[in-house]
GULUMMI-18341 format. One record per residue (C-alpha): residue number from 1; y, x, z negated; residue in three letters. Coordinates in pm, 1 decimal. Layout:
# GULUMMI-18341
REC:resi:north:east:up:resn
REC:NUM:Y:X:Z:ala
...
# end
This chain:
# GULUMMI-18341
REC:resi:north:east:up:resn
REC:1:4082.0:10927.1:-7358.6:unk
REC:2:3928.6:11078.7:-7017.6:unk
REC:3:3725.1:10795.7:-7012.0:unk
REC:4:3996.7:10532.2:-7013.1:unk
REC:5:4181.4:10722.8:-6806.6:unk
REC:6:3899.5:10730.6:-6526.4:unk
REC:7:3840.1:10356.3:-6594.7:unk
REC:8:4182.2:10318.7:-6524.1:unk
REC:9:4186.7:10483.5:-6216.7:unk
REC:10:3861.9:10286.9:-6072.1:unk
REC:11:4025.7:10014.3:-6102.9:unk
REC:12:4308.3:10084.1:-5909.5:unk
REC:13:4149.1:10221.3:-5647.5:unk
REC:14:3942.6:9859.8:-5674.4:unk
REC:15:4202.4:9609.0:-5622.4:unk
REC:16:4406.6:9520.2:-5318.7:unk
REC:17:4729.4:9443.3:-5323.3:unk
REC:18:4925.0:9239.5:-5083.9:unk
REC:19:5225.8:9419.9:-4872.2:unk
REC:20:5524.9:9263.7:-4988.9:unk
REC:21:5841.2:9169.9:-4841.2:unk
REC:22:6173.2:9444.3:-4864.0:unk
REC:23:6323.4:9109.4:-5148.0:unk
REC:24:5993.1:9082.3:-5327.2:unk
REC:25:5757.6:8795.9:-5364.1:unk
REC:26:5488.7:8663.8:-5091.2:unk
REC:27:5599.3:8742.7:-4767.3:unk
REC:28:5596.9:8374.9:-4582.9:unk
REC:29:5385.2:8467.6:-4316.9:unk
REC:30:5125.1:8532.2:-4588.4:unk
REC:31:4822.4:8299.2:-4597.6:unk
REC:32:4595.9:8265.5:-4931.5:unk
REC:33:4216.3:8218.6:-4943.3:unk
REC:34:4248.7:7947.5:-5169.7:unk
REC:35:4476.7:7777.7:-4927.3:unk
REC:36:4262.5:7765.4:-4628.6:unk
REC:37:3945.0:7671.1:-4873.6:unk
REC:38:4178.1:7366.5:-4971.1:unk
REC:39:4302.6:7296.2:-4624.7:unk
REC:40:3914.9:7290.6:-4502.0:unk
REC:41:3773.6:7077.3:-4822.9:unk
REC:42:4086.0:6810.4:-4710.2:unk
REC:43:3990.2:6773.4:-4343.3:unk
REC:44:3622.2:6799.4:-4404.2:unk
REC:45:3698.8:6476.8:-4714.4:unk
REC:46:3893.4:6290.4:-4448.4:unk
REC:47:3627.0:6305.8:-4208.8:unk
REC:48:3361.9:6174.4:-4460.2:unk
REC:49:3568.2:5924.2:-4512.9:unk
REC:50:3600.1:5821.6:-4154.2:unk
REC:51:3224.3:5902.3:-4072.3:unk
REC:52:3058.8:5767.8:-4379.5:unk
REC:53:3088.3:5452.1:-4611.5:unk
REC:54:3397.0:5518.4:-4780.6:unk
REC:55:3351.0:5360.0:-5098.6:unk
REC:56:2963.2:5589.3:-5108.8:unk
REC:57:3159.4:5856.8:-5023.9:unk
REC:58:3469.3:5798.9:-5310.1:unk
REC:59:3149.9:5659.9:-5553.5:unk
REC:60:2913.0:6025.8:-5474.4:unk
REC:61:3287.2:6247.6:-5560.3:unk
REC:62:3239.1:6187.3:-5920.9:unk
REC:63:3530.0:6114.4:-6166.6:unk
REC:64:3779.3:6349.5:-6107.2:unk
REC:65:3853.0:6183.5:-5740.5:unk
REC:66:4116.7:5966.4:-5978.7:unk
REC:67:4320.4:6303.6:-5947.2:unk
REC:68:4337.9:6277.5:-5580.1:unk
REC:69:4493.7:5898.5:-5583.9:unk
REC:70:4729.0:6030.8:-5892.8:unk
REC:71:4824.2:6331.0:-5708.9:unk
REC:72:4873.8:6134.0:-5380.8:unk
REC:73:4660.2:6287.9:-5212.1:unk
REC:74:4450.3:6034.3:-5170.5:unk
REC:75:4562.5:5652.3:-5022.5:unk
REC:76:4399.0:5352.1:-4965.8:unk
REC:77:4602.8:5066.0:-4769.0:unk
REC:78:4514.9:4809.3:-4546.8:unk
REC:79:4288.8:5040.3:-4315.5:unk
REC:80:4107.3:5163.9:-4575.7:unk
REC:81:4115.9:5544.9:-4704.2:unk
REC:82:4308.0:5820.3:-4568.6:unk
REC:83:4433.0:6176.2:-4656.7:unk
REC:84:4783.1:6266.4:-4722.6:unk
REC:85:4816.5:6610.2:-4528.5:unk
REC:86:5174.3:6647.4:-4603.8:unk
REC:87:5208.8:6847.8:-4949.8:unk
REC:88:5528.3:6773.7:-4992.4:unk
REC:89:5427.0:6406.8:-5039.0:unk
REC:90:5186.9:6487.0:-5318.7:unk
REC:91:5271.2:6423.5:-5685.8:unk
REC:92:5012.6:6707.4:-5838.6:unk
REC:93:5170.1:6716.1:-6157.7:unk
REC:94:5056.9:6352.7:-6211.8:unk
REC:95:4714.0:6441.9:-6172.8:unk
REC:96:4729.9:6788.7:-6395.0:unk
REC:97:4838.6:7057.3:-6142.1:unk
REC:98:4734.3:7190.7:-5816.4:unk
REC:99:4415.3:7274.4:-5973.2:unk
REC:100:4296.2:6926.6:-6088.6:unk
REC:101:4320.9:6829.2:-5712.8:unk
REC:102:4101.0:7159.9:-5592.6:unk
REC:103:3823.4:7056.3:-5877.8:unk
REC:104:3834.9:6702.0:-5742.9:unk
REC:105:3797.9:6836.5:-5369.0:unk
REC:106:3495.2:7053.6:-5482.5:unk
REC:107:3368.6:6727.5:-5634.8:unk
REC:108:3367.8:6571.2:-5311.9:unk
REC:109:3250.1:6858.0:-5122.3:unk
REC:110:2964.8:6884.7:-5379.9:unk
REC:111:2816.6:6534.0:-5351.1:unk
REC:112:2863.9:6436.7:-5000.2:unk
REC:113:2731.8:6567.7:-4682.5:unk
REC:114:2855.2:6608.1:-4350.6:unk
REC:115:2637.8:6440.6:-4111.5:unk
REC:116:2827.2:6418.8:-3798.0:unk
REC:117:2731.5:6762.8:-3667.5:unk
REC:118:2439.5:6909.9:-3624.0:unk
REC:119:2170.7:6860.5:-3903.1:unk
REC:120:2322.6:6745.6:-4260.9:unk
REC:121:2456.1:6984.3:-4469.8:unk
REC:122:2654.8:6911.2:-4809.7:unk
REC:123:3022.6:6976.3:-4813.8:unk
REC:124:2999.7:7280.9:-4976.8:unk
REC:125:2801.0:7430.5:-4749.9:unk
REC:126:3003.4:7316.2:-4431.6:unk
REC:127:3314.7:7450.1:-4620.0:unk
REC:128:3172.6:7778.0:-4697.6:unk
REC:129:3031.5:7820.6:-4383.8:unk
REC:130:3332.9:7766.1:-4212.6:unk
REC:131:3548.8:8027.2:-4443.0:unk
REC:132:3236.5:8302.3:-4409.3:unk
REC:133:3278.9:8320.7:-4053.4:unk
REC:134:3709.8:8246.2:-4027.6:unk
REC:135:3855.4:8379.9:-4382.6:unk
REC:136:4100.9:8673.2:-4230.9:unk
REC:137:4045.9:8630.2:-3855.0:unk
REC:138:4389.6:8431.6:-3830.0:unk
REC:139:4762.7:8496.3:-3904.0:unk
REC:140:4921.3:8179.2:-4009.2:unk
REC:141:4849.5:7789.6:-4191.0:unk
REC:142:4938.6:7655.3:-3793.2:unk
REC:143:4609.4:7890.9:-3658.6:unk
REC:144:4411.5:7803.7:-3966.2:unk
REC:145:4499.4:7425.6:-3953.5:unk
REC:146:4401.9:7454.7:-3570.7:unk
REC:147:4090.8:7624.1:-3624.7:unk
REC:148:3969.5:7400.5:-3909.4:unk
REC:149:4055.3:7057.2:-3728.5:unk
REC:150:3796.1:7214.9:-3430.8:unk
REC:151:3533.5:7295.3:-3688.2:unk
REC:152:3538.9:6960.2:-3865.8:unk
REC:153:3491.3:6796.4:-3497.1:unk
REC:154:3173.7:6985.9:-3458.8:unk
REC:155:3315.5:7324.9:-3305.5:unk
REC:156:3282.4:7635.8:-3345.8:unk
REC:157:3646.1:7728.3:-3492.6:unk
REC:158:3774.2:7934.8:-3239.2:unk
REC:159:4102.8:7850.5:-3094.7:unk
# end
């Protein structure tokens, strides 16, 4: 019983918990990991797009990049590919959730490279790099989305 009891108590002196608003829930100033991750892996895709072969780049993402065109995520008109940033226009529950369209933006990041800056790195690693060095260093999706458009265009992140 002292054990569990100790166990117990490790492991709430282990987790973090997020302040929450006086009405409960997420306060709305509050900005998630995964979110930036995802908002990163969607302007790092759309630049492959623009700075590689498209179709190489759609062909190296594997199958689940059908999620991204069924989520509307993904578009391809008359100008070729582009990136629907606006969530609100997405339909994820036609591609099997919000997490369907994060496995198929790993996918990408996985098996294409950015080549525009610097020497080639995969996706991944761009991605990663980029949430290493910015993950809690901003306050809100407006700084983050900021930040990660001036990383993708080769800078350092900083704004």
């Amino acid at each position: 019983m002292v054990a569990a009891l100790a166990l117990c108590m490790v492991m709430a002196a282990c987790s973090t918990s997020e302040p929450e608003p006086e009405r409960g829930g997420v306060s709305p100033d509050y900005v998630s990991e995964v979110w930036v991750k995802r908002e990163a892996m969607l302007h790092t895709f759309d630049r492959m797009l623009i700075e590689g072969d498209p179709e190489e780049v759609l062909e190296s993402s594997t199958g689940s990049r059908g999620d991204l065109f069924e989520s509307h995520v993904l578009h391809e008109d008359e100008d070729g590919y582009s990136i629907e940033f606006d969530k609100g226009e997405w339909r994820t529950d036609e591609a099997g959730g919000i997490v369907s369209v994060d496995v198929a933006l790993v996918n990408a990041m996985d098996f294409n490279e950015v080549t525009w800056c610097e020497e080639a790195v995969t996706g991944d690693e761009f991605v990663d790099a980029y949430m290493d060095e910015h993950w809690e260093t901003l306050d809100s999706q407006e700084e983050y989305t900021a930040s990660i458009a001036d990383y993708v265009d080769c800078g350092d992140g900083r704004v």
